[in-house]
C-alpha positions as CSV (number, residue, x, y, z in Angstrom):
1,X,0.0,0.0,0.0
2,X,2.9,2.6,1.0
3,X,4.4,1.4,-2.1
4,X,1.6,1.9,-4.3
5,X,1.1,5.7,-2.2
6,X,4.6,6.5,-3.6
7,X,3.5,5.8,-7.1
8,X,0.8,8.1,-7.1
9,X,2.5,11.3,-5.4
10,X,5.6,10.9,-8.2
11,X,2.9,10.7,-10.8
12,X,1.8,13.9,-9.4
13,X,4.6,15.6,-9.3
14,X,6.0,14.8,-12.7
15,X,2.2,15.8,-14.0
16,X,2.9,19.5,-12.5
17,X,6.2,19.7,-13.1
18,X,6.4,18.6,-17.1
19,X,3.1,21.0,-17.3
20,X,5.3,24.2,-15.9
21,X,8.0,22.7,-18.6
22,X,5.5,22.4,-21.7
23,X,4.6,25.9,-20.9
24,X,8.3,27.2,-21.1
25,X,9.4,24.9,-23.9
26,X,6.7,25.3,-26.3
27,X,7.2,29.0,-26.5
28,X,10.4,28.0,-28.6
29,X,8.0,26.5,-31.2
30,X,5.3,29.3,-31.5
31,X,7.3,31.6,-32.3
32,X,6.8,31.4,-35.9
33,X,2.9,29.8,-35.4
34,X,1.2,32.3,-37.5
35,X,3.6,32.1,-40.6
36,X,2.6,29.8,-43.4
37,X,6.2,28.5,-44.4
38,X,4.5,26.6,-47.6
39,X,5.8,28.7,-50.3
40,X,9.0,29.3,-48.9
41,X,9.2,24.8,-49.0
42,X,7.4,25.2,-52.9
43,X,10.5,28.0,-53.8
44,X,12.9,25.2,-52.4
45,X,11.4,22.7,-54.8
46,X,11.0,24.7,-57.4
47,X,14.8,25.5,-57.7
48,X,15.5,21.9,-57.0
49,X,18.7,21.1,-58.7
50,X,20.5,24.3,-59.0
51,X,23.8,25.3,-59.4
52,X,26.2,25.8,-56.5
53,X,29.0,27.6,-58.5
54,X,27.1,31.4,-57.9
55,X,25.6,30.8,-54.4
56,X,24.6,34.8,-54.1
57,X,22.5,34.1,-57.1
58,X,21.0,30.6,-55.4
59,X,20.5,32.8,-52.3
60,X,18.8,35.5,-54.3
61,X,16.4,33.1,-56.0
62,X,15.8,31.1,-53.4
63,X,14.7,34.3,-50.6
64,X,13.6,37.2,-53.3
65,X,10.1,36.3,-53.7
66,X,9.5,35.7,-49.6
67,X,8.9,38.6,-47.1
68,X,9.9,37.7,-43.6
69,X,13.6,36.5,-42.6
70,X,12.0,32.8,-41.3
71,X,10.4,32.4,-44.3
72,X,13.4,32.9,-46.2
73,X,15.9,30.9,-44.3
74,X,13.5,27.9,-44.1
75,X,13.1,28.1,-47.8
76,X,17.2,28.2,-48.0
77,X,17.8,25.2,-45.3
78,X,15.0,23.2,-47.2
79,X,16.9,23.3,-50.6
80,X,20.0,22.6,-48.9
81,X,18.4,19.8,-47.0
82,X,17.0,18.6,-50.1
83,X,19.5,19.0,-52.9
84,X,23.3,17.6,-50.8
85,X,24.2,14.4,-49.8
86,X,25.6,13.0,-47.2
87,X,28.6,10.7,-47.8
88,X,28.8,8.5,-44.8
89,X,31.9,7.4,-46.3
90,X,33.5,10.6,-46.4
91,X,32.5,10.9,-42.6
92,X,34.3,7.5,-41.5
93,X,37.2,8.7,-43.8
94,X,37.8,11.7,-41.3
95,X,37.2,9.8,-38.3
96,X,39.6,7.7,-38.8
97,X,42.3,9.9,-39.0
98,X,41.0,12.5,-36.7
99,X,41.1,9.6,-33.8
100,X,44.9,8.8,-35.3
101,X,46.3,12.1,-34.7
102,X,43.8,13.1,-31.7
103,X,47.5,13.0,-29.8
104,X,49.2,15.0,-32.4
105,X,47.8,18.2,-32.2
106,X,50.0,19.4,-35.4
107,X,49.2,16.2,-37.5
108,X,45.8,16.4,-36.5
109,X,45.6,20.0,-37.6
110,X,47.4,19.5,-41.0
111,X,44.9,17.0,-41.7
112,X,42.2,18.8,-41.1
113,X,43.0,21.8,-42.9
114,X,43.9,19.3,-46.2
115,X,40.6,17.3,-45.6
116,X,38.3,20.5,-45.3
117,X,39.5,21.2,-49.0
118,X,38.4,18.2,-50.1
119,X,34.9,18.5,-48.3
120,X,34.7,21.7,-50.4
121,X,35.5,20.6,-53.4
122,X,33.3,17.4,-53.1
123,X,30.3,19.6,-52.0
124,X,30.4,21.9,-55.1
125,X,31.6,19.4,-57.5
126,X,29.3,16.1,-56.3
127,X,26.7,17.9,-54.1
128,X,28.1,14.9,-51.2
129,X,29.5,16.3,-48.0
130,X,29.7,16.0,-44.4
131,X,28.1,17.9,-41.6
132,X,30.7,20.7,-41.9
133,X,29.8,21.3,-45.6
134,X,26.5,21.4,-44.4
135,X,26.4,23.9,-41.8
136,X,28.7,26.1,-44.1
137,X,26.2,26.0,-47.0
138,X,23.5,26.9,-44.7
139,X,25.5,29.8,-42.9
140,X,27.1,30.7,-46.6
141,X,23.3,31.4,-48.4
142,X,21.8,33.2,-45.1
143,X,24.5,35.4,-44.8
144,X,24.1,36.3,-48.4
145,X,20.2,37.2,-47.6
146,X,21.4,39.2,-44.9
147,X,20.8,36.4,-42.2
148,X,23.0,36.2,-39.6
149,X,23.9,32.7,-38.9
150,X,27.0,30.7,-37.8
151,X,28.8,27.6,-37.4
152,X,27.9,25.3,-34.2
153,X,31.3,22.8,-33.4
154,X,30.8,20.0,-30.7
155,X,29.3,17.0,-30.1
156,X,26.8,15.0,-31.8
157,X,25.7,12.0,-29.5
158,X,24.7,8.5,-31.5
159,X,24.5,5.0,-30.3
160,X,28.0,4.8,-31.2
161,X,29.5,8.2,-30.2
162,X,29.3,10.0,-26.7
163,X,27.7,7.4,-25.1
164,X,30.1,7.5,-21.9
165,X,32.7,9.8,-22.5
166,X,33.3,12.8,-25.4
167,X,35.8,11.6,-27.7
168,X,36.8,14.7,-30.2
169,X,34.4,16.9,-31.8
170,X,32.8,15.2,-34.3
171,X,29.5,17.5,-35.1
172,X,28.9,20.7,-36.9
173,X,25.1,22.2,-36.8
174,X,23.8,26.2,-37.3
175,X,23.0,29.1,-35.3
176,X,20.8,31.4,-37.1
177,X,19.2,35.3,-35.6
178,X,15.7,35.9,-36.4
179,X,13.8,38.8,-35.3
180,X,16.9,39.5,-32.7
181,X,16.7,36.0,-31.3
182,X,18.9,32.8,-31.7
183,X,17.3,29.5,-33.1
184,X,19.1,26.2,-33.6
185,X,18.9,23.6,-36.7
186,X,21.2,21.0,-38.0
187,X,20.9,20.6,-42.0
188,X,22.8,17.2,-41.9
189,X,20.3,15.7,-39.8
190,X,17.5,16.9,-40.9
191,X,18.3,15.7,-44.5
192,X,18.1,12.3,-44.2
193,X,19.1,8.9,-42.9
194,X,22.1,6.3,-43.6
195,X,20.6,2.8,-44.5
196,X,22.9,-0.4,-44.8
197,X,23.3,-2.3,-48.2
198,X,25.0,-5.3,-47.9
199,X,27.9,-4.5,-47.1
200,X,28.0,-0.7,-47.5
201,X,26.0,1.6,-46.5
202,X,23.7,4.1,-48.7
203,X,22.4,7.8,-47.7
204,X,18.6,8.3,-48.1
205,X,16.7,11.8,-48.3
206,X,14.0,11.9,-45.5
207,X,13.3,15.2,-44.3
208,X,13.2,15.5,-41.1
209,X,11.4,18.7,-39.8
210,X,12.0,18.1,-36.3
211,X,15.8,19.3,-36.0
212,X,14.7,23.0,-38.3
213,X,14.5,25.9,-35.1
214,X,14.7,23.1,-32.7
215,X,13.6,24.0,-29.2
216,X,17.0,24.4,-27.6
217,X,15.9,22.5,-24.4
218,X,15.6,19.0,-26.9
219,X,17.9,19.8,-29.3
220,X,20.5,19.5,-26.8
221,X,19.4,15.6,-25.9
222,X,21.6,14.6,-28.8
223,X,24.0,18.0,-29.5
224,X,26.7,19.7,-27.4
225,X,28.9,22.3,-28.7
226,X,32.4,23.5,-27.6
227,X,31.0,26.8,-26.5
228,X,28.2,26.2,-24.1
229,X,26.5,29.3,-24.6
230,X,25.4,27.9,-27.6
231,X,22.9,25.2,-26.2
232,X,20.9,28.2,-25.8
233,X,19.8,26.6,-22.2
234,X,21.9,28.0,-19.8
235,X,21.1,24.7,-17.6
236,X,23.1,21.5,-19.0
237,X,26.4,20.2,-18.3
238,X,28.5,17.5,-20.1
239,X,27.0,15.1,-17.3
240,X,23.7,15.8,-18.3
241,X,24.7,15.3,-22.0
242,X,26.5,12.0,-21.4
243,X,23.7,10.4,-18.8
244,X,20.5,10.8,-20.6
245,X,19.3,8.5,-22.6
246,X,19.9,8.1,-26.4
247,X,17.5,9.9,-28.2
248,X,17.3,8.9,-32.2
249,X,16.8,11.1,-35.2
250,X,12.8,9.3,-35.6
251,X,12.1,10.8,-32.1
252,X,12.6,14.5,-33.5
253,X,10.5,13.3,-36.6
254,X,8.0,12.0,-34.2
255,X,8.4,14.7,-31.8
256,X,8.8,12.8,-28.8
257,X,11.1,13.5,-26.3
258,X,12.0,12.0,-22.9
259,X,11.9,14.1,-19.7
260,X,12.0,11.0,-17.0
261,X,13.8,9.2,-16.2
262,X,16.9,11.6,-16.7
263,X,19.6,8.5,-16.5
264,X,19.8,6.1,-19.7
265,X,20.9,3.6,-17.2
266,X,18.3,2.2,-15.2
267,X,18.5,0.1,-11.7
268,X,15.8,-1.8,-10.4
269,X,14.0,-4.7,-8.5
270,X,11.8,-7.3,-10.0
271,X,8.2,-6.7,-10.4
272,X,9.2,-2.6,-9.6
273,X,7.4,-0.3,-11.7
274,X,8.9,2.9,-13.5
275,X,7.4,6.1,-15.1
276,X,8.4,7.4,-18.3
277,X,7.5,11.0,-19.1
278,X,7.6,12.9,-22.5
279,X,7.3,16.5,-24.0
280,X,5.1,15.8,-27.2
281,X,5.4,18.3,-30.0
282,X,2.1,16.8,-31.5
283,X,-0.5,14.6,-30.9
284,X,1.2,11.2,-31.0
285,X,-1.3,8.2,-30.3
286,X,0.7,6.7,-27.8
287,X,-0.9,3.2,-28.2
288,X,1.3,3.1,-31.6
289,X,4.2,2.8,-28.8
290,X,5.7,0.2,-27.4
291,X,9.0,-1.2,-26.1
292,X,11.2,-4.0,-27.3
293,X,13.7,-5.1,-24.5
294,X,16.9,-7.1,-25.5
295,X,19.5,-9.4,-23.9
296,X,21.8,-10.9,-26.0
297,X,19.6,-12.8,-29.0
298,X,16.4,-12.4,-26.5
299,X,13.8,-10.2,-27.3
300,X,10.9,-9.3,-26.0
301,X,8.3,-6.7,-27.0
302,X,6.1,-4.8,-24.2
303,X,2.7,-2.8,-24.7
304,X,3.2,0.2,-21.8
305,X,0.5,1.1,-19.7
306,X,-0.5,4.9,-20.2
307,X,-0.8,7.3,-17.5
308,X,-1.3,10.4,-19.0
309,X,-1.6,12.1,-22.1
310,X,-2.9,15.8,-22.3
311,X,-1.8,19.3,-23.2
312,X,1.3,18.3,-24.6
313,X,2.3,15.7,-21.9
314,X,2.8,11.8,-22.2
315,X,3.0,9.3,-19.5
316,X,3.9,5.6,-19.7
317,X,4.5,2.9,-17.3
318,X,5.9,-0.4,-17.5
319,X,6.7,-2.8,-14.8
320,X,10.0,-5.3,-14.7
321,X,8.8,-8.7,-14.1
322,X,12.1,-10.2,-15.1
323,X,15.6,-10.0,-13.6
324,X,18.5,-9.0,-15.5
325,X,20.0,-6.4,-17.8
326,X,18.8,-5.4,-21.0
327,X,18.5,-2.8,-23.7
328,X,14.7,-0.7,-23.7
329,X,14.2,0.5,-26.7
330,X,11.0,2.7,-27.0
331,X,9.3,2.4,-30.2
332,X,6.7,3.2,-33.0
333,X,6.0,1.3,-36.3
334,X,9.8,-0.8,-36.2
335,X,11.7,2.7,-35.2
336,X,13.4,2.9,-32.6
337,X,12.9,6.1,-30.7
338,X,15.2,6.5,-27.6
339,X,16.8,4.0,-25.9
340,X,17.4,3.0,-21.8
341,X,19.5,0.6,-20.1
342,X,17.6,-1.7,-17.3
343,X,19.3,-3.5,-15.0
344,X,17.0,-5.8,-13.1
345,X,18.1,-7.0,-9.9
346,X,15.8,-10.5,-8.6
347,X,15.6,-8.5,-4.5
């Protein structure tokens, strides 16, 4: 009975708390609310295709014909997002070496300023780059419209990067001012997804809409830069960054992202039940969710009990019945969403 007391009054609190956090979070998103940013995607479409070798003429053609400075950047990250590649080869190219030299500060540099030549060159000559080819084209065309935007450096965290510990910088994202305030996107992301093939791997376009003027406060689940007054948050530390759960590219397409628990790694005792709480940017139906847990080859797939789901706010529970340790992923139709660690003790 005290247990099931104990229950109820954290169910509570999270309710009020995640409500006084929708409230802050989704004035990030309404900014824009009342702009229809439909013409500035059909202008992107319409120019699908052209030419990088004049980009204040690409600039020009792609923001003339819009009035207000978010309808014009949106129309230039779409085409960018739209019309480059990313060569996932390329990427594993520079990792490589950047790991090599990571104790070479002066081989590591040389190599960097050789290799961000070639990124150039392959951008404008193949339309294939890497993040940093990217974030430049974006920051390149808005400054051209008279946008002010930069260059974000840090770190980008994957299920194989960041996970415990920051390795080197491996991320580039944008910064862009709009109506005297600073919004984040990342271009790379938001363009689309690497698929295996056999026994390469193959880049897909699938827009992702959830990473363009991010809310700063999720954006930040999966992106740390070098200068921290760029998360824009003012309230998250490396710890943060590194403990949280992984949250995957389908979650910002979704728009569902975790609040509670704050540690991806979690401890419990058979038959204990936990909460997990979300910030939804839409009206997900949460019976579409579900979690698959996995232990080596074993997998089992779980239908979560839901608490709550209102103004923004989901709730789900789920109780252990099994010892053990195994991956939680949290998922909708076969993608996986964000991912926990459960360790299950038997007392």
């Amino acid at each position: 009975m005290a247990k099931t007391k104990i229950i109820l009054h954290l169910k509570n609190c999270l309710f009020t708390l995640l409500l006084i956090f929708s409230i802050f979070a989704s004035s990030q998103v309404s900014d824009f609310q009342n702009i229809n940013l439909q013409k500035a995607d059909s202008i992107a479409d319409f120019y699908h295709g052209e030419s990088l070798t004049n980009l204040p003429l690409l600039s020009f053609k792609l923001t003339n014909d819009l009035t207000t400075p978010v309808e014009k950047f949106r129309s230039l990250h779409t085409w960018v997002c739209k019309n480059i590649e990313n060569d996932y080869g390329f990427y594993l190219e520079n990792k490589r070496h950047r790991e090599f030299f990571q104790k070479d500060s002066i081989k590591l540099n040389d190599w960097n300023k050789s290799f961000q030549k070639r990124v150039f060159t392959k951008l404008l000559e193949d339309r294939q780059t890497i993040c940093t080819g990217y974030a430049y084209l974006v920051m390149e065309l808005a400054n051209q419209a008279g946008i002010k935007c930069k260059i974000i450096d840090g770190y980008a965290r994957t299920p194989s990067s960041n996970v415990k510990t920051l390795g080197i910088p491996n991320h580039s994202w944008n910064a862009v001012q709009l109506n005297e305030k600073w919004y984040l996107c990342d271009p790379t992301w938001s363009s689309g997804n690497i698929y295996p093939f056999g026994e390469v791997s193959k880049f897909v376009h699938q827009y992702n809409d959830g990473y363009f003027l991010c809310d700063p406060s999720f954006f930040i689940k999966n992106h740390f830069p070098l200068d921290t007054a760029w998360t824009l948050t003012g309230q998250f530390s490396v710890a943060d960054f590194l403990n949280g759960p992984i949250v995957y590219n389908s979650a910002f397409r979704y728009g569902l992202y975790p609040t509670s628990p704050k540690s991806m790694q979690l401890k419990l005792t058979k038959n204990d039940s936990i909460t997990f709480s979300f910030h939804t940017d839409e009206q997900i139906d949460a019976n579409k969710i579900y979690f698959r847990l996995i232990s080596g080859s074993h997998k089992i797939t779980a239908v979560p009990e839901i608490i709550t789901q209102d103004n923004g706010i989901l709730i789900l529970q789920h109780s252990f019945n099994k010892s053990g340790y195994s991956d939680l992923h949290i998922m909708i139709e076969d993608q996986v969403l964000i991912t926990y660690t459960a360790s299950v003790n038997r007392k």
